[in-house]
C-alpha positions in Angstrom: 88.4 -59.9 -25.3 89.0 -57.1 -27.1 91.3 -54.3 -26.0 91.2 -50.9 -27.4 93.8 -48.1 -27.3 93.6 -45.6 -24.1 90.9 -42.9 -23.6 92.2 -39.4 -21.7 89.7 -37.2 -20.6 90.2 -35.3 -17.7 87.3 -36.3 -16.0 85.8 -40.1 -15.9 82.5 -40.2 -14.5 80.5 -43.2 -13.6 76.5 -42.7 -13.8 74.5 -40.8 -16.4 71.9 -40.3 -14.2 70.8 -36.7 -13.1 74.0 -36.1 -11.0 76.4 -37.7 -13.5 74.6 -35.7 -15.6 74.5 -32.4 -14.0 78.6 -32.4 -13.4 79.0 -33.5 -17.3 77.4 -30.2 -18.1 78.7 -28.4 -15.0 82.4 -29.2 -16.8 81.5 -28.7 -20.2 80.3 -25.5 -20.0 83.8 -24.7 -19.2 85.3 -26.7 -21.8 86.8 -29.3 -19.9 86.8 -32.8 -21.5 84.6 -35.6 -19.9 83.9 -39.1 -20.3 80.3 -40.3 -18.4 80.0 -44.1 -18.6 76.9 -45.8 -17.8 76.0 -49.5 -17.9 72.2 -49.5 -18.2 70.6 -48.5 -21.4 69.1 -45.7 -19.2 66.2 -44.9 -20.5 63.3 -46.2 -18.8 59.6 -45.4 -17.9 59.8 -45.6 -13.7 58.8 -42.0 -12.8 61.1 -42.3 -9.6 61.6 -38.4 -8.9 58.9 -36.7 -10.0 59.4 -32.7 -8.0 62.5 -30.6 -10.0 62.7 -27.8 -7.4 63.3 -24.3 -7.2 67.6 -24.5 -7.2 67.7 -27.6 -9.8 65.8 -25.0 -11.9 67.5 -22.2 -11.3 70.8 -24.4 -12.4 68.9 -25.6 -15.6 68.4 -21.6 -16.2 71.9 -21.0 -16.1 72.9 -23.7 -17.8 70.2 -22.0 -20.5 67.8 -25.3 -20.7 65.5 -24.2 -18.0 62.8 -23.0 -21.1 63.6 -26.7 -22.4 62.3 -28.8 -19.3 59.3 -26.8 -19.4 58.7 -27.4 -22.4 58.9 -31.2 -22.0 56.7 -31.7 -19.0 54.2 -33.9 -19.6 51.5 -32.0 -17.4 52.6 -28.9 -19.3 53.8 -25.8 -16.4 50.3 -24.5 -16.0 48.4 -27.8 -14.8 47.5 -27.4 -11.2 50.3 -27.8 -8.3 47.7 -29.5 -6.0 48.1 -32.0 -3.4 45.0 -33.1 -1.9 44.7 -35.4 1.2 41.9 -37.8 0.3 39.8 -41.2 2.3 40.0 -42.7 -1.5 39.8 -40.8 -4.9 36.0 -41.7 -5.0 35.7 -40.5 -1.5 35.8 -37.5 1.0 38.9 -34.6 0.8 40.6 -34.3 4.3 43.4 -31.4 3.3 44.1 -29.8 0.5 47.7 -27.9 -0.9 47.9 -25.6 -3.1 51.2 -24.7 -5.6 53.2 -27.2 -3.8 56.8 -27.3 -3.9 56.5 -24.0 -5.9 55.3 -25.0 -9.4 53.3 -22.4 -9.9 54.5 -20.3 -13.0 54.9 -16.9 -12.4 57.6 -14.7 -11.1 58.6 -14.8 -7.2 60.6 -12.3 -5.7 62.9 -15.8 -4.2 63.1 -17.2 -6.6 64.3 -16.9 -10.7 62.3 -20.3 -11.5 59.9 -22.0 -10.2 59.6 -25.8 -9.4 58.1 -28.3 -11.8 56.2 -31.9 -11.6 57.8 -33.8 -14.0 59.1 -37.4 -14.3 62.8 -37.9 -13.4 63.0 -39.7 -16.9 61.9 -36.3 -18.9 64.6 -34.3 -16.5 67.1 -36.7 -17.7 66.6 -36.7 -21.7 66.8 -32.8 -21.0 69.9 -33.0 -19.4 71.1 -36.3 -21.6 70.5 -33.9 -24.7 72.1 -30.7 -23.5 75.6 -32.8 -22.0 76.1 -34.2 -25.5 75.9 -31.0 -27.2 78.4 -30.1 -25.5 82.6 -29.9 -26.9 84.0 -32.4 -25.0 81.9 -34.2 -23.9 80.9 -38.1 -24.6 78.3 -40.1 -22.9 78.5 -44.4 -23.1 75.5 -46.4 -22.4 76.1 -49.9 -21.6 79.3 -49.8 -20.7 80.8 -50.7 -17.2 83.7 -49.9 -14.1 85.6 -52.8 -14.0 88.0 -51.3 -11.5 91.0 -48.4 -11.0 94.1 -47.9 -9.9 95.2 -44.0 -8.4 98.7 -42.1 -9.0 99.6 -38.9 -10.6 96.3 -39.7 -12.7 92.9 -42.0 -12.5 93.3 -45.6 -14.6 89.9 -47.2 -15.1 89.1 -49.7 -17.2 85.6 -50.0 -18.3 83.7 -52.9 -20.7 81.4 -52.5 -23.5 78.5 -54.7 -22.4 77.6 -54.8 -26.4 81.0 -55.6 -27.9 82.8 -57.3 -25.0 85.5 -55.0 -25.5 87.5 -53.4 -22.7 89.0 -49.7 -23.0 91.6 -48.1 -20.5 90.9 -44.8 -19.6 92.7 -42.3 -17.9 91.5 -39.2 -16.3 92.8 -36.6 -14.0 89.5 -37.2 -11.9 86.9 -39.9 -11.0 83.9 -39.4 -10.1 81.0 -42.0 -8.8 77.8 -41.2 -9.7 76.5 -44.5 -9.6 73.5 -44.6 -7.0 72.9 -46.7 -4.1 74.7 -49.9 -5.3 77.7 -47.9 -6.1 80.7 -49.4 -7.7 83.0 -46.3 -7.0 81.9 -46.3 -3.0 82.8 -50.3 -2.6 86.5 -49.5 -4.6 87.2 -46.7 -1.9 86.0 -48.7 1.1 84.0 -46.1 1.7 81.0 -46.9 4.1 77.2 -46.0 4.4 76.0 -45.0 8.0 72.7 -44.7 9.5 69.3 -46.7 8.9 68.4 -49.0 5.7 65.0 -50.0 5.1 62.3 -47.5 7.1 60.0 -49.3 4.8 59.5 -51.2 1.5 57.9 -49.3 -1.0 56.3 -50.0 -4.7 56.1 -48.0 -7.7 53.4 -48.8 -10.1 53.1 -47.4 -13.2 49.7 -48.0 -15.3 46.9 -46.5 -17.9 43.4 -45.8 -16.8 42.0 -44.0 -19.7 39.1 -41.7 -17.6 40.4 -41.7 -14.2 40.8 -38.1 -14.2 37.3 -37.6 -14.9 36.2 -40.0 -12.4 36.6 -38.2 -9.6 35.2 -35.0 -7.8 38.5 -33.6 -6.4 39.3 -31.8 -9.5 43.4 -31.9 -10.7 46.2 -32.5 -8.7 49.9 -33.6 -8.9 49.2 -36.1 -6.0 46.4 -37.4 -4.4 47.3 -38.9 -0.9 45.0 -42.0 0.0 44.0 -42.4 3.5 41.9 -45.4 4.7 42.4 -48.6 6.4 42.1 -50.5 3.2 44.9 -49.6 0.8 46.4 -46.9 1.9 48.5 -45.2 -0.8 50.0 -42.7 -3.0 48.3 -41.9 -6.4 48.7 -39.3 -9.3 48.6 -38.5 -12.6 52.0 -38.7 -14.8 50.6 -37.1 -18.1 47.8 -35.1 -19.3 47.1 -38.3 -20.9 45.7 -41.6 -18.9 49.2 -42.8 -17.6 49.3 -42.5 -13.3 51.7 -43.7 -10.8 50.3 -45.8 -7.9 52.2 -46.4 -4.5 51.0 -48.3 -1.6 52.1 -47.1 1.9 51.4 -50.1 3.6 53.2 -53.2 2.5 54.0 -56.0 4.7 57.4 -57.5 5.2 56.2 -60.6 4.7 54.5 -59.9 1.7 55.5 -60.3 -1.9 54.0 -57.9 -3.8 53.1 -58.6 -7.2 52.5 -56.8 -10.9 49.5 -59.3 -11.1 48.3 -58.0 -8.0 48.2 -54.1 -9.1 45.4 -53.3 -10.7 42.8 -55.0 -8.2 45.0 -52.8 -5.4 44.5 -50.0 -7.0 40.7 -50.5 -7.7 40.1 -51.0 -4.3 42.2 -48.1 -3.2 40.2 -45.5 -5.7 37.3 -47.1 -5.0 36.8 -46.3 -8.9 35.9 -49.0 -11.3 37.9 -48.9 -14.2 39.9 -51.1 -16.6 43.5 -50.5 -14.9 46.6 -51.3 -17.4 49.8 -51.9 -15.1 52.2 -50.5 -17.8 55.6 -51.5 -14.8 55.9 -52.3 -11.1 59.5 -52.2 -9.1 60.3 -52.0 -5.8 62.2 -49.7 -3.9 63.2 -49.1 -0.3 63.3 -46.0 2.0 66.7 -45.6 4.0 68.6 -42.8 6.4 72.1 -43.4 4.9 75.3 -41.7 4.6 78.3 -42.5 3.1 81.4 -42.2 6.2 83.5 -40.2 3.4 83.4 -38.5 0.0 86.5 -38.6 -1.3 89.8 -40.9 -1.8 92.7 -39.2 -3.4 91.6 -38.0 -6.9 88.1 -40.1 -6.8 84.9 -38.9 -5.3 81.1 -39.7 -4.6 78.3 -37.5 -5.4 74.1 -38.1 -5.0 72.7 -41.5 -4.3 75.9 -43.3 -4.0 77.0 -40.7 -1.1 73.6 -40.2 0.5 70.2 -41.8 0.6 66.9 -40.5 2.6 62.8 -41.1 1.9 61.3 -39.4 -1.4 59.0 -37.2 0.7 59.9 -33.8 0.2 61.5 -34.6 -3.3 64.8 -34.1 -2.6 67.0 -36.7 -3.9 67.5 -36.4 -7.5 68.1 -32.3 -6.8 70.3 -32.8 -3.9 72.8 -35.0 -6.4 72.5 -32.4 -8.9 73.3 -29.9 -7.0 76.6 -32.4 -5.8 77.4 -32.2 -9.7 77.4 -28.2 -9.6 79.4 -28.2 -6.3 82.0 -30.5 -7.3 81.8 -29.4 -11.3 82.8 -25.8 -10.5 85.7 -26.5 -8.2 87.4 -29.8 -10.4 86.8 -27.0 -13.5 89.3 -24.5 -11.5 91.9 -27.2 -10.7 92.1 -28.1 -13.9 92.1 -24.9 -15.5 94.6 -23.6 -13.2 92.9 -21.1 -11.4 91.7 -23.3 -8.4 94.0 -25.1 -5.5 93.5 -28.4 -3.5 91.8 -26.8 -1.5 89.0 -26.3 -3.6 88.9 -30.3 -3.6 88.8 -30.5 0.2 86.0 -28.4 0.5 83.2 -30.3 -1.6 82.5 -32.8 1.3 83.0 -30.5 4.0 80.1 -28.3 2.1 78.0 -30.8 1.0 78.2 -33.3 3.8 76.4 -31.0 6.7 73.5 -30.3 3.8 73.2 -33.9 3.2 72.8 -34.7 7.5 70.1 -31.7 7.4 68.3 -32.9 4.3 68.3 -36.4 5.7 66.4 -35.7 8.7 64.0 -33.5 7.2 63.2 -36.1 4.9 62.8 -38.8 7.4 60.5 -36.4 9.6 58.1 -36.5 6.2 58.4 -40.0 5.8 57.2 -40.5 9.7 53.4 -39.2 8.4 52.8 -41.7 5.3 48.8 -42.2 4.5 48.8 -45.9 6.6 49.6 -43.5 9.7 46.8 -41.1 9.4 43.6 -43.7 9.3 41.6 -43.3 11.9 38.6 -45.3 12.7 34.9 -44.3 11.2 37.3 -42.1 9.0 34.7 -42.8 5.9 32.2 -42.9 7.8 28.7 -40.9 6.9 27.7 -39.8 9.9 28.7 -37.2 12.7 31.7 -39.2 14.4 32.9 -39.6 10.3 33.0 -36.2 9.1 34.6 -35.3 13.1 37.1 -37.9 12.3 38.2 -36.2 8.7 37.7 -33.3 10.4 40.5 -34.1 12.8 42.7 -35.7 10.3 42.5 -32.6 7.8 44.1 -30.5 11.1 46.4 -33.2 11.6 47.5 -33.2 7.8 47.7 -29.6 8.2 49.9 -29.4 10.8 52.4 -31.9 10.1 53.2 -32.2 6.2 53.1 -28.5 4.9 56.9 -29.1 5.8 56.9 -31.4 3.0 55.1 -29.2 0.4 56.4 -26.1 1.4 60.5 -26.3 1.7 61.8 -23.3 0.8 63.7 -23.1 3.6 65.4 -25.9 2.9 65.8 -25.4 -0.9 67.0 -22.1 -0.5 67.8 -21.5 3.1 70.9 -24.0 3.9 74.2 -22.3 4.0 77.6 -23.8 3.8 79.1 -23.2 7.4 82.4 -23.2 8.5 83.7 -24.0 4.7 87.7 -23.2 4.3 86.8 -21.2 1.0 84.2 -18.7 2.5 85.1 -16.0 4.3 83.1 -16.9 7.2 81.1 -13.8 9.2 81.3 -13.7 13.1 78.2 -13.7 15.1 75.3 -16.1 16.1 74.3 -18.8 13.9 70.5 -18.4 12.4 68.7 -21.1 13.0 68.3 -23.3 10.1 64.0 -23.3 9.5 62.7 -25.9 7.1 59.8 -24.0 5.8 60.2 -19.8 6.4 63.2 -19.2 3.6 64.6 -15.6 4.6 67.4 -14.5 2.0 70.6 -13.8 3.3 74.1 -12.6 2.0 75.8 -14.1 4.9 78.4 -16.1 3.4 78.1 -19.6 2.8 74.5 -19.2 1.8 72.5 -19.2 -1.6 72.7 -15.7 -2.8 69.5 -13.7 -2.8 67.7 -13.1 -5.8 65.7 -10.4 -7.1 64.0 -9.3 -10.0 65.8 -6.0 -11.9 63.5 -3.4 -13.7 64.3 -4.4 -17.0 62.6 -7.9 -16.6 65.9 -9.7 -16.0 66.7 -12.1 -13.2 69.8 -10.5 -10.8 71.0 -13.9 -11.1 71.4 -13.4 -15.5 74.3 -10.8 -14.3 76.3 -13.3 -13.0 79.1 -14.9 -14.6 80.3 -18.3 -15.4 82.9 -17.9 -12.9 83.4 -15.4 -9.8 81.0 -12.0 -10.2 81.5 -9.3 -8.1 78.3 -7.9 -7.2 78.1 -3.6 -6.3 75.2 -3.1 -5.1 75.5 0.6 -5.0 76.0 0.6 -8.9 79.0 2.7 -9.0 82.2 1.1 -10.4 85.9 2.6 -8.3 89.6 2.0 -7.5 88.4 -1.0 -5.4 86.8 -2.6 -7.8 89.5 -1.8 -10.2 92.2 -3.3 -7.9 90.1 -6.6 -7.2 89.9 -6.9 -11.1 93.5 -6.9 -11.4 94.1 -9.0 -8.8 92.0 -11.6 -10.5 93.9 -10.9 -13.6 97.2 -11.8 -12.0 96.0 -14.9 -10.3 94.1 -16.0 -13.6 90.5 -16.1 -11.6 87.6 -15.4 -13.9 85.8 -12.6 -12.4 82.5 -10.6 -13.9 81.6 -7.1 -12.3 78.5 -7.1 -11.9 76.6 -3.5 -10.9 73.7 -3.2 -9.8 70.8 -0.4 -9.7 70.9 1.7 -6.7 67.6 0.5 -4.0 66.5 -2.4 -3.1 69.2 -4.6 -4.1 72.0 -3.3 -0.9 69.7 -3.9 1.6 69.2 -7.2 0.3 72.6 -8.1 0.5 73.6 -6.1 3.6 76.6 -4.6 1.8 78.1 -2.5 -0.4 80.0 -5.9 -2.3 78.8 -9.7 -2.5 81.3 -11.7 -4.0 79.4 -14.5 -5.7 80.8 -18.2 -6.5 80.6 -19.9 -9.6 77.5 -21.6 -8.0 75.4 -18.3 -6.7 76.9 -19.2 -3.4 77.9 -15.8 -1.0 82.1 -16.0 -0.8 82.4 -12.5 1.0 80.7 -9.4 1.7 81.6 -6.0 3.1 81.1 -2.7 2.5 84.6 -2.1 1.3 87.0 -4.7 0.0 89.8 -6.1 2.0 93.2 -4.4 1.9 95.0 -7.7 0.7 92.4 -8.4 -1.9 94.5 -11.5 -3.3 94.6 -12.6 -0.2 91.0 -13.0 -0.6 90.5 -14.9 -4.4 93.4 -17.2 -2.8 90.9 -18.5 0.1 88.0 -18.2 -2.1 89.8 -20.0 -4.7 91.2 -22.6 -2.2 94.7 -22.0 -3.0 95.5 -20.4 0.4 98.9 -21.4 2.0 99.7 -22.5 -1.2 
């Protein structure tokens, strides 16, 4: 056993998966020093997440690699966004999607990017390559937590899986991105709550050069296969002949196997062609949430936190957006500018937005294909096209929730945080699917498109932004400059045109996080205006 001489950067973080990822870059950008360990090889061929949604891409545009991941998707931006409901791909349509999940290109008024469909393994080379350009930064593959102690610092040690060697590291910070079978959750005796195994699931990846010819339905990003046969999940992963296969309908008892694949699939397309299974790995669904987030100067973030059903496609972006949360506020404590209680607050944010994305998720997962057949359902006569009939209105009715989320992309708002300056007044009710922009603070702030082509959102800064939404530039804003000057807060002014943009926000001023979350609003700053950067900064009482 070899042991090497200490390691210090501020930050140790375990994972280099998309939310291990996401807080590398989240504390790079601002130049503080990280360390992200990760003891697979990582790079791999499972599409597992396969929808980057509308605030994952709006992070990737600020981070300036949005132009990148569309660059990489295999589909390419402009294939259709489709999801069709079919009885097999050889057979009848039932329902039918269109842009779902908002991967349409094109500019929205909501939004500054749209979704894409690409594999979770193309987000993550985009996000591998941008972290290591980064000062500061270091990425390890194959290299492993053996364990921690905590005290005025973090000391890890970790173990090169090639050499054998051990290094001791010690960081201000630790942080456990490190999935479901976390590591980092076990060493804080933290707990997972809630319900494991909803079902068991298989991914199958294989080649079918053809396939997309083979069929009537025309393109889609998923075709949804309802019959009593092999119900399933099928779509393409490439303009090329590679597809991803998953049956809905798996018996406990039964083992499934690669062997078994391509015959499965055959019979579920009803399409027959030479099938190549290229991988197969199983995976099971879960309602789970980890009883705490935090333990002194160590934390939990994405998979190894929370855990709820793919449908809706929001696990890898609800751990990236963990890594912008908690990447913005560890950056302010260490830079001086932020207090403890910046730290307190990333699990009283994040944890109610987990709770609501959980049960949204598990109402998708309660309408899977194997729930939908109906008898005669491919059928050619009257009682069959009746029957698809009936299931097309049921499809209809109960998963455009799933492929079309705005509301819950967009819509959540952090409620009752210690760094907002919370508004009085009735709650909104939170809606899954209508998204309707609101300054009220604590939620995502509104975007708009300026006249000169710009997004709203390219005038904020790296840290705080003022927004005037009057355009006109004063004493107030003069004397909540200088009160970020005195308390070292990074603040950008950021004025915009007269119109539209005030009634948008409500108010004369929206002051604007470092993660486009609403801090304040009002139509005149506060008289004690450092009273105001304390709480938003969480160094209140301090």
């Amino acid at each position: 056993m070899i042991q090497s001489p200490r390691t210090t950067p501020r930050v140790l973080i375990v994972g280099a998966g998309p939310t291990g990822l996401a807080l590398a870059i989240e504390l790079g950008q601002r130049s503080i020093p990280c360390l992200v360990i990760e003891r697979n090889a990582r790079v791999g061929h499972a599409p597992r997440a396969k929808t980057t949604n509308v605030r994952t891409r709006e992070h990737l545009r600020r981070w300036g690699i949005a132009s990148k991941l569309r660059d990489a998707s295999p589909l390419g931006v402009d294939y259709p966004s489709n999801v069709l409901f079919v009885t097999r791909l050889a057979g009848h349509e039932l329902a039918r999607f269109e842009n779902a999940m908002y991967c349409a290109p094109g500019k929205n008024p909501m939004y500054s990017e749209h979704a894409q469909w690409v594999p979770q393994y193309t987000v993550e080379e985009v996000l591998r390559e941008h972290a290591a350009s980064l000062p500061g930064v270091e990425i390890r593959f194959n290299c492993e937590l053996l364990g921690f102690e905590q005290g005025d610092a973090v000391t890890a040690k970790v173990k090169d899986l090639n050499t054998g060697g051990e290094t001791v590291i010690v960081a201000d910070f630790l942080v456990g991105a490190d999935g479901a079978r976390s590591v980092v959750r076990d060493a804080i005796g933290a707990k997972m709550e809630g319900t494991y195994g909803l079902s068991r699931n298989y991914n199958v990846v294989f080649r079918a050069p053809g396939l997309d010819k083979a069929h009537r339905h025309g393109p889609a990003i998923m075709y949804w296969q309802v019959n009593e046969d092999v119900p399933s999940l099928i779509g393409p992963m490439d303009t090329g002949d590679r597809w991803f296969f998953m049956p809905t309908a798996v018996p406990e008892n039964v083992k499934f196997q690669a062997a078994d694949a391509a015959p499965l699939i055959r019979r579920a397309t009803g399409i027959d062609l030479p099938y190549e299974v290229l991988s197969s790995d199983e995976w099971v669904a879960s309602k789970l949430l980890a009883n705490r987030y935090r333990q002194g100067r160590v934390f939990l973030t994405g998979d190894a936190c929370h855990l709820h059903p793919p449908f809706g496609g929001y696990g890898m972006n609800m751990g990236i957006a963990d890594g912008v949360d908690l990447g913005w506020k560890l950056a302010a404590v260490l830079q001086g500018w932020g207090g403890q209680g910046l730290l307190d607050s990333y699990e009283m944010e994040r944890r109610p937005v987990h709770q609501f994305v959980l049960d949204e998720a598990t109402a998708n997962h309660s309408t899977l294909s194997n729930q939908l057949v109906k008898n005669g359902l491919e059928d050619d006569s009257a009682e069959g096209t009746q029957a698809r009939a009936d299931i097309g209105a049921r499809v209809m009715a109960t998963k455009l929730r799933e492929f079309n989320t705005l509301g819950v992309v967009k819509g959540y708002r952090y409620v009752g945080s210690s760094i907002i300056a919370n508004e009085e007044g009735p709650e909104p009710l939170a809606d899954f699917l209508n998204y309707l922009p609101s300054a009220r603070p604590g939620s995502i702030a509104p975007h708009a498109w300026l006249h000169d082509g710009r997004s709203l959102y390219d005038t904020f800064g790296a840290g705080f932004t003022l927004l005037v939404t009057d355009g006109s530039q004063d004493s107030e804003v003069e004397a909540l400059q200088a009160a970020a000057r005195a308390c070292q807060l990074p603040l950008t002014i950021s004025l915009a045109p007269r119109g539209s943009i005030a009634a948008l926000y409500g108010a004369r001023y929206a002051l604007i996080r470092p993660d486009q979350h609403v801090a304040w609003r009002g139509d005149s700053l506060p008289a004690d205006v450092r009273a105001l950067l304390s709480r938003v900064s969480g160094r209140a009482g301090e």
